[in-house]
N, C-alpha and C positions, 0 to 999 in steps of 0.2 A: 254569338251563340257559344256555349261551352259548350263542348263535344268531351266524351269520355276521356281520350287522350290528352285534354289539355287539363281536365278536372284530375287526373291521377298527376302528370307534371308539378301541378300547384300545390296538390297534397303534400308530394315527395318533396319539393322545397320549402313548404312548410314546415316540415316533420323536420329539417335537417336544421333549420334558423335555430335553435336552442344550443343544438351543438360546435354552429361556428360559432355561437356569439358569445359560449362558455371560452371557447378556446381562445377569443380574443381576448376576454373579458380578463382571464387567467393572471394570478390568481383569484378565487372571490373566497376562501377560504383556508384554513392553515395545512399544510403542508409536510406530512410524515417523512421526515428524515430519517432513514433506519441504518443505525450503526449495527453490524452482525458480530462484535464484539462488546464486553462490558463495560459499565460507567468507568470512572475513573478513571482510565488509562487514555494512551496518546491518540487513541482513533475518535473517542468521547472529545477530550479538550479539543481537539482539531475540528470537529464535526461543531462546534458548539462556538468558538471563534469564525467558525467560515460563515452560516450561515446567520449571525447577528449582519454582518456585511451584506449578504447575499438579500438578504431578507428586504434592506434598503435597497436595494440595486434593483430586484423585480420588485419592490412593495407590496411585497409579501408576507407569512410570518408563517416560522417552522416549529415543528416539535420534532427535538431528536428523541430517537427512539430507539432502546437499547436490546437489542434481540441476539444475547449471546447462546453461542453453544457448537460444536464438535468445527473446532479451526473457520467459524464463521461464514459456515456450510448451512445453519437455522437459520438465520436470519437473511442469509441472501436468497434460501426457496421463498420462503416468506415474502419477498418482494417481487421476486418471480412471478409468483402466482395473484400479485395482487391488482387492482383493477388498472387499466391504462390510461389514465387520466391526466397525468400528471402532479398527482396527489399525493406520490410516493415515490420517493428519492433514496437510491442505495449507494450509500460510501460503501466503494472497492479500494481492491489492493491487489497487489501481483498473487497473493494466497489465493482468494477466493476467485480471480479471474485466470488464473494461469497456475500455477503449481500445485491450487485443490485438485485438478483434471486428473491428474496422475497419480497424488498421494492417495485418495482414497477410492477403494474398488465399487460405491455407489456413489455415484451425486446427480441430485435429483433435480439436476437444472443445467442450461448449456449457457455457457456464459456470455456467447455472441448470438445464439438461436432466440435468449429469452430475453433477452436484454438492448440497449440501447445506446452505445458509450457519449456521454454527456462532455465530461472535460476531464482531464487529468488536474490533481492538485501540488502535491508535493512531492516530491522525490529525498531521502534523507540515506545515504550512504552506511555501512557497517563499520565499526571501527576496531581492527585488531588491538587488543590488549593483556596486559599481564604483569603481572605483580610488579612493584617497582622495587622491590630488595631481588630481583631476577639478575643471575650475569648479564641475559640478552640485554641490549643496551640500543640495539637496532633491529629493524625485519630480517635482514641480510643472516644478522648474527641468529636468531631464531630458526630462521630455513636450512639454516648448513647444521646446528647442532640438530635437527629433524631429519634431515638426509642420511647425518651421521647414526643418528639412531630409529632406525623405521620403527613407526606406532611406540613408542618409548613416550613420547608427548602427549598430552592429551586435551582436550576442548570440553566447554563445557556449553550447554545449550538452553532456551529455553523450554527445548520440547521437541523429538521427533519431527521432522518436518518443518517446521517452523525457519524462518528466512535467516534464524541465526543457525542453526544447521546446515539448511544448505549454501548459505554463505562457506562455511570452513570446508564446503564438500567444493563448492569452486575453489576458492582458496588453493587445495591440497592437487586440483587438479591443474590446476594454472603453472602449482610454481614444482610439481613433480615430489610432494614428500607424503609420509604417509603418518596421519595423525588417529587418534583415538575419539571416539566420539562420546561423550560422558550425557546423555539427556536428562532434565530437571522438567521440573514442574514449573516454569515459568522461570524470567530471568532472576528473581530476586535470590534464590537460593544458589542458584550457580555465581553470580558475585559474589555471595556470603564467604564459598567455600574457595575461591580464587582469592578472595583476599586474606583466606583462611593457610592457602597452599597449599591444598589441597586438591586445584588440580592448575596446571600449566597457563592456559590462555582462555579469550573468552573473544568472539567474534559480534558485536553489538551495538547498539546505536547510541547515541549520546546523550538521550532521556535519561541513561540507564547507569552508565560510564561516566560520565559525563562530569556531576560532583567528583568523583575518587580520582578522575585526571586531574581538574584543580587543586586536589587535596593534598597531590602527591603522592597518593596509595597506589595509585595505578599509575604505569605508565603505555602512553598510545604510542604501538610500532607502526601501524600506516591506517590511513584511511583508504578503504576498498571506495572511493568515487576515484572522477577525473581531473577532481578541482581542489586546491586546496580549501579547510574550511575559514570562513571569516577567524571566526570564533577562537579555531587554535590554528593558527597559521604554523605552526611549526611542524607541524604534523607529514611526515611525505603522505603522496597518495603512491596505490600501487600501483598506477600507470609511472611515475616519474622511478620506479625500482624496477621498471620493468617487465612489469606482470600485465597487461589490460584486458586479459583472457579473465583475468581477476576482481572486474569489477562489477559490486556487485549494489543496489538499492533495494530499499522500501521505500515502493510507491505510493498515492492513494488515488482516487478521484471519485467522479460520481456516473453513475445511470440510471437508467429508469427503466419501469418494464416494457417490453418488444411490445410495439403498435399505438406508443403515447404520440397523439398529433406532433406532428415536423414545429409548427410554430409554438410551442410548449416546449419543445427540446431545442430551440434554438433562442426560446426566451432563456432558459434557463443556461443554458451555454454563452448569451451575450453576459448572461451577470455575474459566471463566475468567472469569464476575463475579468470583469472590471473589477471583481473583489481582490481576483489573485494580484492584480496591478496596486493594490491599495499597498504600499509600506506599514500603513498602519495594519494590518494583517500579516504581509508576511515577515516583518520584525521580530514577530513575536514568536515567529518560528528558528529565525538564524544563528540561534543562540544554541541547539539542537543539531545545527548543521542541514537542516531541511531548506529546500530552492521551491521557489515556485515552477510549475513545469508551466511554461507559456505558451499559448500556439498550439499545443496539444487538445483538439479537442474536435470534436464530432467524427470525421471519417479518419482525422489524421490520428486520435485515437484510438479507434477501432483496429490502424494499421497496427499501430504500436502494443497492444494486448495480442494482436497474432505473433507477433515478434518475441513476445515474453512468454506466448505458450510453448513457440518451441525451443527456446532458453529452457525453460523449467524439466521441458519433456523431458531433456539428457541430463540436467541436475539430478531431478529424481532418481534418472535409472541408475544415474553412477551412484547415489546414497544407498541405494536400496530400501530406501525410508517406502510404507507402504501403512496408508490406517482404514481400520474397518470399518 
């Protein structure tokens, strides 16, 4: 005989069979990858190499999806708020998960409250540079003629806040000198004028740099990682000068929004180990100076984004960088 309680039991199991067997099934359809930055640039080609890989690994298939606007603060509500299914995937970065927190006085999402930390991807280091018709000839020679003259030097940025700012803001607090902060509109205009001489030095990553060091235009006085890079081994880091208070990265990875099923976040975490393991992916980054970060992923990431909130928290305040 059915009785009440076992007709409402059977219901309630039946009602819920759609939704495990979407979530085993997963994926059955394509899959919104949201960069909170614009095409073109290195969060785009990164987003767009990973997930052709990724894509094979869960047998899946993504669309990146380009949602720029105010330091990549759009497009990560955006994903925030969007449904949890795992349907929709957010490339992060130390900006958007840690140093947005404190640069701007609203943000309208909490990066560990709404979110999910999936896997860490890359990590790519900042690289001090400056003109190569400069006397400075090393970091060493650089720091002491900055000692010698406080705020007399100056840096160029790509923008208020931005990791190539507070990179020179660790920088200057690591090694005790006091520089000038020069902010552009993006990196391209601040190399213009550095290799114009127009201003002293440029703290930046090697997409960017990167041609004018092989060209001999510029010359690199350290790399702010702890490793030297394949790519220019010559390079010191500032741990081997001394500094490791100085070290400084742009990260990336992925999430997804708070309450995507455990086995959707853990398909998707077994695929980008196996992507980030491929050579053939990350070769294509080592040329840039970018490492795969391995092993970083689900709670071991989630540790590692509390760790760089409160990094950023004292960056910030010693920048005094703050946007509305």
């Amino acid at each position: 005989m059915i009785t009440r309680r076992n007709f409402c039991l059977t219901a309630t199991a039946t009602l819920m069979l759609p939704t495990a067997w979407g979530a085993e099934q997963y994926p059955t359809r394509a899959i919104n990858w949201i960069v909170p930055y614009p095409p073109g640039g290195q969060t785009d080609v990164t987003s767009r190499i990973v997930t052709a890989r990724l894509g094979e690994a869960i047998k899946g298939t993504f669309v990146v999806d380009n949602r720029a606007g105010a330091g990549g603060t759009l497009g990560t509500e955006y994903a925030a708020r969007a449904a949890a299914d795992g349907y929709t995937v957010l490339y992060v970065s130390q900006a958007t998960m840690a140093a947005n927190l404190y640069l701007y006085k609203t943000l309208r999402y909490d990066p560990l409250k709404d979110f999910i930390p999936v896997h860490a991807m890359f990590r790519t280091p900042v690289v001090l540079v400056v003109d190569a018709a400069r006397a400075e000839k090393t970091a060493q020679q650089f720091i002491a003629l900055a000692k010698a003259h406080p705020k007399k030097l100056n840096f160029g940025s790509a923008g208020t806040g931005t990791g190539t700012h507070l990179s020179g803001v660790l920088f200057q607090d690591a090694t005790g000198i006091e520089l000038t902060h020069v902010p552009y509109k993006g990196s391209s205009p601040a190399l213009n004028d550095l290799l114009g001489g127009r201003i002293d030095a440029m703290f930046d990553y090697l997409n960017v740099v990167g041609p004018q060091i092989k060209s001999g235009k510029l010359r690199a006085l350290a790399v702010l990682g702890q490793d030297r890079l394949k790519a220019y081994p010559d390079i010191p880091t500032i741990v081997e000068l001394g500094f490791p208070d100085a070290v400084s990265y742009s990260w990336s990875g992925v999430a997804v929004p708070a309450g995507t099923p455990q086995n959707i976040v853990k398909k998707l975490s077994d695929g980008l180990d196996e992507t980030l393991r491929d050579p053939a992916v990350t070769g294509q980054f080592e040329e840039n100076g970018a490492a795969a970060m391995l092993d970083i992923k689900l709670e071991s990431f989630r540790r590692f984004i509390i760790e760089e909130q409160k990094k950023y928290a004292e960056i910030v305040r010693k920048s005094g960088a703050t946007i509305n």
